[in-house]
N, C-alpha and C positions, 0 to 999 in steps of 0.2 A: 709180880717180879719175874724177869726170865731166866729160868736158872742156866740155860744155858749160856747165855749172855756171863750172866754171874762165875761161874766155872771155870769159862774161857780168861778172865780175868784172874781169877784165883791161882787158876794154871802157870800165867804168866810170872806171878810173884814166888810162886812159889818153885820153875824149873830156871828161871829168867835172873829176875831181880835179887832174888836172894844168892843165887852160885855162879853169875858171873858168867853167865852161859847163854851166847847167843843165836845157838846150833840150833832151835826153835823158831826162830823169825821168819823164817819163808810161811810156816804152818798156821802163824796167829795173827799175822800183822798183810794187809791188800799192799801189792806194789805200789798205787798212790796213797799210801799211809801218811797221813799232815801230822805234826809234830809244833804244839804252841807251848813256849816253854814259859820261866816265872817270869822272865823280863821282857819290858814291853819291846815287841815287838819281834820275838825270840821266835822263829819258823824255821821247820825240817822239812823238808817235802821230798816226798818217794824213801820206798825202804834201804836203798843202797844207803841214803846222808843217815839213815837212822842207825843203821849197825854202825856207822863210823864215828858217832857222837856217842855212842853206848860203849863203844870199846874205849873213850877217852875215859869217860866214867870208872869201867870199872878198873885202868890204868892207876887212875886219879885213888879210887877209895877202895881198895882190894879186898874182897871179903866182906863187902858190905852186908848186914842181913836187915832186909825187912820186915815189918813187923802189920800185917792187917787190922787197925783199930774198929773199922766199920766199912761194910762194904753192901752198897743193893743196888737195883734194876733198875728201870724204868722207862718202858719203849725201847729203845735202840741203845738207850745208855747205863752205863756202869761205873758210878760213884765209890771211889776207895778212899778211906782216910785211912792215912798209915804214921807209923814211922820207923825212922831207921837209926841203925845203928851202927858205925863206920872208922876203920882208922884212913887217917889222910897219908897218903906215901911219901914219905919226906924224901925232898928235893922235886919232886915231879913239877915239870916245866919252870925250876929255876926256886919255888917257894920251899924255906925252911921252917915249918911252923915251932913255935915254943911247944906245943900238945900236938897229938897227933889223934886221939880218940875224939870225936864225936857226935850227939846223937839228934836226930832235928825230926820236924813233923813234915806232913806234907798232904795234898788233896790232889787226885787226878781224875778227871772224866774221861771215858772210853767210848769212844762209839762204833757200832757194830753193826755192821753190812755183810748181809750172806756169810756171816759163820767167821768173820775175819775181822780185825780192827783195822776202821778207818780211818778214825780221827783222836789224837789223844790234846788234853789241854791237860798243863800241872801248874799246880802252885808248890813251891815249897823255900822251906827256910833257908836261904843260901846266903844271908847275912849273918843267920845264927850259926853256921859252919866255923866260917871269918874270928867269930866272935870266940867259937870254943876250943879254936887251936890259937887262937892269941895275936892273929896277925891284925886285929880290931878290935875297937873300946867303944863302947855304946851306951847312952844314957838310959834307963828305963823311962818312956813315957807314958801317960796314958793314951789310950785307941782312940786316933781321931775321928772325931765324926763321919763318917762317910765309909769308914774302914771297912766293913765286911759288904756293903754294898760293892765297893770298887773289887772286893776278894772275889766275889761271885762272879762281877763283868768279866772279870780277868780269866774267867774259867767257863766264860761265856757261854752263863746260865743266867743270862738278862732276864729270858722270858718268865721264867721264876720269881724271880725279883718284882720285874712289873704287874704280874698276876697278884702276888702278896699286897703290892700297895691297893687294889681294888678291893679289898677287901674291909668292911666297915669294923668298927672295936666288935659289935654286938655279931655279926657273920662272923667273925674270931673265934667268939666265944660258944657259938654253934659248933663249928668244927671240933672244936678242943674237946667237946661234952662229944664228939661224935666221936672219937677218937679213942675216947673212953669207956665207947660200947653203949653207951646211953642213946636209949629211944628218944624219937622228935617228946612223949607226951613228958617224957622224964626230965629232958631239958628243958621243955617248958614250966615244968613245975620249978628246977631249978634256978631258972631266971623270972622267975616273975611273970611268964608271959603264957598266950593262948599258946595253943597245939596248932591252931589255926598260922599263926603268926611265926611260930619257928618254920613252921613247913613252906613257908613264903620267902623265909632267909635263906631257905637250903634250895629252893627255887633259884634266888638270884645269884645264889653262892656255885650252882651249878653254868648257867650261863656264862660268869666272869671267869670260871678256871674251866669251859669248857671241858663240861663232864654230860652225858647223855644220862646215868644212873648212880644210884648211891653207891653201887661198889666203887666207880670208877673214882668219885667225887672223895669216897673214903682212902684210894690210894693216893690222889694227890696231894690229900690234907696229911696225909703222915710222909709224904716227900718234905713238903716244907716245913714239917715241925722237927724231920731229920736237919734241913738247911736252916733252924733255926730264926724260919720268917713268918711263924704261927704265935 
């Protein structure tokens, strides 16, 4: 994990997002800072559109505070799941909501170039906002098929996703037992199989998530059992 990476992010939530304070932005964020927001097709580019989108925000939800559920590293990027917690300013741009409180999740990737953020991708609940101040009525359904695969595109962390599908039930279940600190001989006793034979799955399991050695091999497999694709 890079902790600096990680800090720099932390930083931000906590001098930024949380107080509505944008007098930091030249120091965290690269002049061509990219900005992919929940809807498709939602792009900021350069930092000037960023501070001008961030100040409608915090016009919009005043005193919003966020809340860091989970946050880690990985090469150049920095994974936060959060959530927040927000009142809506009644009348802003014309809407009177029946509620004014409410609190939604959200997921953002951060990518980091020479000490500054370059690249940000978010997901977050902006129908569930809608929904908590009353100005919309929505049915519960269940998660469609395809649902957290398209959440991940959206946050364009494909290659995640596609590395996961390469992976066989039985490499699965190598990683998981790896994950868990269990030697090749111990997971082989606990599946049934030679020592010979696990260390041949952790061979191919290495080539298909492009890892050189078991450290490397061991943080990718606890990324996607973070992204929930182990």
């Amino acid at each position: 994990m890079n902790q600096k990476n990680v800090q720099l992010v932390r930083r931000l939530f906590r001098e930024q997002a949380s107080k509505d304070d944008i007098s930091f932005y030249d120091q965290l964020f690269s002049e061509e800072v990219q900005l992919y927001g929940p809807a498709s097709g939602h792009k900021v580019q350069g930092l000037v559109a960023l501070k001008k989108i961030d100040r409608g925000y915090h016009k919009a939800y005043p005193g919003a505070q966020f809340q860091i559920e989970e946050i880690f590293g990985y090469g150049d990027q920095v994974i936060v799941r959060w959530i927040c917690k927000a009142t809506y300013k009644e009348g802003y741009k014309g809407i009177k909501p029946k509620k004014n409180e409410f609190c939604i999740w959200g997921m953002s990737t951060y990518r980091i170039v020479k000490g500054k953020i370059q690249e940000i991708r978010q997901f977050w609940d902006r129908l569930g906002i809608l929904e908590q101040i009353g100005e919309v009525q929505i049915q519960t359904d269940p998660v469609k098929p395809g649902y957290y695969a398209d959440l991940l595109k959206s946050l364009g962390m494909e290659k995640y996703l596609e590395k996961a599908f390469l992976l066989t039930r039985r490499e699965r279940e190598c990683l998981q037992l790896l994950l868990q600190g269990k030697t090749a001989k111990e997971t082989a006793t606990m599946l049934d199989l030679s020592p010979r034979t696990v260390e041949s799955y952790f061979e191919n399991i290495k080539k298909k998530l492009s890892c050189s050695n078991k450290g490397e091999l061991f943080s990718k497999a606890e990324l996607l059992k973070k992204l929930e694709l182990l």
